[in-house]
N, C-alpha and C positions, 0 to 999 in steps of 0.2 A: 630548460626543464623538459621531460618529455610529457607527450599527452597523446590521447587517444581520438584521433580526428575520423570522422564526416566529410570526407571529402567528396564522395557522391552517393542520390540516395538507394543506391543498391544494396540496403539490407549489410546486415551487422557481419558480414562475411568481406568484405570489401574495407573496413577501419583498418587505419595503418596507425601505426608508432611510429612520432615524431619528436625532433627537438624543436621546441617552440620560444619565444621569450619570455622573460619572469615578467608576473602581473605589476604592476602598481596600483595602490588602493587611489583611487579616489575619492571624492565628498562623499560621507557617510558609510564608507568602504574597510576591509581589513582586507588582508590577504591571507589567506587559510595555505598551510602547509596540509593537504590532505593525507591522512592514514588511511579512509577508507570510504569506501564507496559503494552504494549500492544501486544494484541495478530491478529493474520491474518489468511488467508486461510493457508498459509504454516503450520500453526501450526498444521492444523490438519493431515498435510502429513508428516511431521518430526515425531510425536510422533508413525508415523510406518513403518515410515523406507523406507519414498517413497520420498523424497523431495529430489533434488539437491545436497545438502549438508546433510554428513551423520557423525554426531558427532559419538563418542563414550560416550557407557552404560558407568556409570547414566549422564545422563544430562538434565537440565531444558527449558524448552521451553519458550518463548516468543524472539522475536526478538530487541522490541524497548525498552530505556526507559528512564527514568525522575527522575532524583534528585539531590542530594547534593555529589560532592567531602568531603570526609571524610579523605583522606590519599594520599598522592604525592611520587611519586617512582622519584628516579635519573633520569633524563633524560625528566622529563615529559611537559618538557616547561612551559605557563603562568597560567597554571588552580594551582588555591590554594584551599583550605579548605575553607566549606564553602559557593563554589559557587554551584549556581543550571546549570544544564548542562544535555545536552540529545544526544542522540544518535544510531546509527541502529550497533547492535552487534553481529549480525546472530543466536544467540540462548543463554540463558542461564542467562537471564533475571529477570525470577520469581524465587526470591529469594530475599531476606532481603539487601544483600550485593554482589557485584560484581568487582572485576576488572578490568579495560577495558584500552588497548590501548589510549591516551592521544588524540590520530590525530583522532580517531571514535568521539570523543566530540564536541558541540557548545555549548556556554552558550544561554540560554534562556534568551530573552528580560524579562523589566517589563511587568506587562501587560498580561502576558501568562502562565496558569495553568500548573503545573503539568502534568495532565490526557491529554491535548491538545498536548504539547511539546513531549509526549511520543507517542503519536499517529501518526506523521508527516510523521516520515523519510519514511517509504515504500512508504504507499499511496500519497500523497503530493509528495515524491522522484522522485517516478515511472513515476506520472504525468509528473513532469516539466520535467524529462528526454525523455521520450515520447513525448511529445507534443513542446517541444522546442527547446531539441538535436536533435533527431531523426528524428520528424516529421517535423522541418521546417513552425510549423503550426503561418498566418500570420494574422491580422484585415480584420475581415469580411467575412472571409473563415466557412466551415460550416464544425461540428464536429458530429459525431455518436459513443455514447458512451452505449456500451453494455455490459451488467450488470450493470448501472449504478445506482442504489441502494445501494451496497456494497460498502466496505471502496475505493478499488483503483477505482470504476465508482464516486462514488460522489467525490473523489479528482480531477479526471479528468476532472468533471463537473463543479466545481468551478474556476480551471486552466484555462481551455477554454476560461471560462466567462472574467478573469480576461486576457487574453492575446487580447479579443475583438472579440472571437467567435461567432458564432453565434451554439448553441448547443442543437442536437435532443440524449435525454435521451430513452434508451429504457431497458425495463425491463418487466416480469413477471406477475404481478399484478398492482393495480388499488394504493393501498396501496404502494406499494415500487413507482411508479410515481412520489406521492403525496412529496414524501420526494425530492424526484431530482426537483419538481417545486418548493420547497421551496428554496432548494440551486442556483437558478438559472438558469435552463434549460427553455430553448426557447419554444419547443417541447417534446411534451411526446408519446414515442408509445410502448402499450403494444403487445411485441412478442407474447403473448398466446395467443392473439386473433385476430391479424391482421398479416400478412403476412410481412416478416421483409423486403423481397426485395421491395414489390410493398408498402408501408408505407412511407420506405425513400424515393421513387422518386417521390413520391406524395407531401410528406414534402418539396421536393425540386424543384418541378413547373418541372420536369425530369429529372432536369441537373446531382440529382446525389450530395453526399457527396464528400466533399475534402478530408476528414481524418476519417476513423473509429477507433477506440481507443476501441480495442478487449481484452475484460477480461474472453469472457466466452468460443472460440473454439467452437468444433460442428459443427453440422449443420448450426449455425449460421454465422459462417463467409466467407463460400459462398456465402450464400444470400446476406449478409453486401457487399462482393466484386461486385456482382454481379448489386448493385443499386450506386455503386462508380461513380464519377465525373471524365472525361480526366482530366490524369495527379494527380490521387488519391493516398495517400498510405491508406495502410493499417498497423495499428501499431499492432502487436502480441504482447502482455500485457499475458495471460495465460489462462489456457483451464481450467476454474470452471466447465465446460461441462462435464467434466470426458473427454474429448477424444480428439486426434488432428487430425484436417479435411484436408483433402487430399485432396488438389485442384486442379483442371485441370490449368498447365501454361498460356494458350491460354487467358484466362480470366485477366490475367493481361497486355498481351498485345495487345488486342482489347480496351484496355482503355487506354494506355501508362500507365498504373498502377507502384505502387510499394510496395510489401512485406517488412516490416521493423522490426526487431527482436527488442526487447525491453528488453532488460536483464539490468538493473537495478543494480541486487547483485554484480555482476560482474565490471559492470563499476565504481561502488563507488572506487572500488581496483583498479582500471587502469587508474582512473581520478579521484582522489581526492580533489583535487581543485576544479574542475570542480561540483561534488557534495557538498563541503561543501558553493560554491558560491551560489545553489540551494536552501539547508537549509536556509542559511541568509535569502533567500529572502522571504522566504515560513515562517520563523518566523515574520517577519519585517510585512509581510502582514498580521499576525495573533496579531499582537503587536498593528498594528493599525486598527486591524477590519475591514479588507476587508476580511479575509476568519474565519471561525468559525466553526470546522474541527467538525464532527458531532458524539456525542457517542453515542450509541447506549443501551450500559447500561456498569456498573460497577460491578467487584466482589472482593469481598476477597482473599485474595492467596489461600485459603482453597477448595477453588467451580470452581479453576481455570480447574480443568477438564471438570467441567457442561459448563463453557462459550465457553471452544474447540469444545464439543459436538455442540454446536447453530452454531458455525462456520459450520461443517458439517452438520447441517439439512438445510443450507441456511438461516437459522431466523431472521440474522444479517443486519440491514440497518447501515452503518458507523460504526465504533469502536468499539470495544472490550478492555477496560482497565481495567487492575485486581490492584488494591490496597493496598499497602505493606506496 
């Protein structure tokens, strides 16, 4: 089968296309014939050796994906051959064929694509774990979501909408906006040209957001804290900024503020239930057309290094699915 390897960590410019051997499932295991895959910001920090999680040389990048059980290991519980099924596998994705853990699987409703289904688990994940674990976010509370152009701002922006937010989109250009007003957002404010503290309190008549839903760090999420709502958190989502901002304490308690970490990868493994009750719902919404998870463009296994590269140039509004 071919696949898409890691053979050293020089950045997504350096992955070759090879022929590899076919998986065998082991205990608890199936073997997924992958349709599709998606790729994220992480992808473009794994293939150099900067991401969280640091597999071992060669291995394939992408995190999510989408397709049909081909083969059932001892132990694997109800999935049979045959079924289409999706799932967040921390890397090793792009490739023809994979094994995977039984418990990382959901079956994909009717109704729900491939490229859709593979797209979900981070962005969609992150969201509902942020916004409804974490954040405690309630009907008619008001949400500031920055970066929200990219795959986890526009999931968050759809989530909000759907939980009965009320939500100020903020991003970069006039263009990445236009895409977060289609998805839903209440509010649009371009950071590059309006001032992100004095934007939000303006957007909000002073009072100030209830919930920022932070994907980009920087300089920006002082400002974000600093136009917050008494009794605000702040959800730390991850620094696209390149860097993490170093806040003075005081500012969260001159607001009764709160910092809220949002680790995601993490809690899938520490609450699995808990995540796979997330999925259901985040398909179940996609099954019935309330959310319509936004791609941005598709590639070949082959160019899958060219769509990492757009990941880091920023070029990216929603998803990234390579094609298997």
């Amino acid at each position: 089968m071919k696949a898409a390897l890691c053979k050293s960590l020089d950045g997504p410019e350096a992955i070759v296309i090879e022929e590899i051997a076919d998986p065998v499932p082991g205990p608890d295991e199936v073997v997924v014939r992958v349709r599709a895959a998606a790729l994220n910001f992480l992808d473009t920090l794994i293939t150099r050796g900067k991401y969280q999680f640091k597999p071992e040389l060669p291995f394939s990048p992408a995190a999510e994906i989408a397709g049909v059980v081909e083969a059932v290991g001892p132990g694997a519980g109800d999935l049979k051959p045959g079924q289409r099924v999706c799932g967040y596998i921390a890397w090793g994705g792009a490739r023809e064929k994979v094994a995977v853990q039984a418990k990382l699987l959901i079956p994909i409703p009717e109704g729900v694509s491939d490229a859709a289904a593979a797209g979900i688990s981070v962005t969609y994940g992150t969201a509902m774990h942020g916004l409804k674990d974490r954040g405690g976010l309630r009907a008619g509370e008001s949400v500031a979501v920055l970066g929200a152009s990219g795959g986890a701002g526009l999931a968050a922006v759809e989530i909000a909408k759907l939980m009965g937010a009320r939500v100020i989109a903020a991003a970069s250009s006039a263009e990445k906006l236009a895409i977060c007003g289609e998805h839903g957002a209440d509010d649009l404010l371009n950071y590059a040209t309006t001032d992100l503290k004095t934007g939000l309190r303006e957007l909000t008549g002073g009072k100030g957001v209830d919930v920022v839903y932070d994907c980009v760090g920087g300089d920006y999420s002082e400002a974000a804290l600093r136009s917050i709502a008494w009794g605000g958190r702040l959800l730390v989502i991850g620094f696209a900024a390149g860097t993490i901002p170093k806040i003075p304490l005081n500012l969260y308690l001159l607001k009764n503020a709160a910092a809220v970490g949002v680790f995601w990868g993490e809690m899938i493994m520490r609450e699995p239930a808990q995540h796979r009750a997330n999925m259901i719902q985040v398909l179940d919404w996609c099954a019935k057309g309330r959310l319509k998870p936004h791609i941005h463009a598709t590639y070949p296994l082959a160019r899958i290094g060219e769509a990492i590269t757009a990941l880091d140039k920023r070029q990216v509004t929603g998803k990234l699915i390579v094609e298997i």
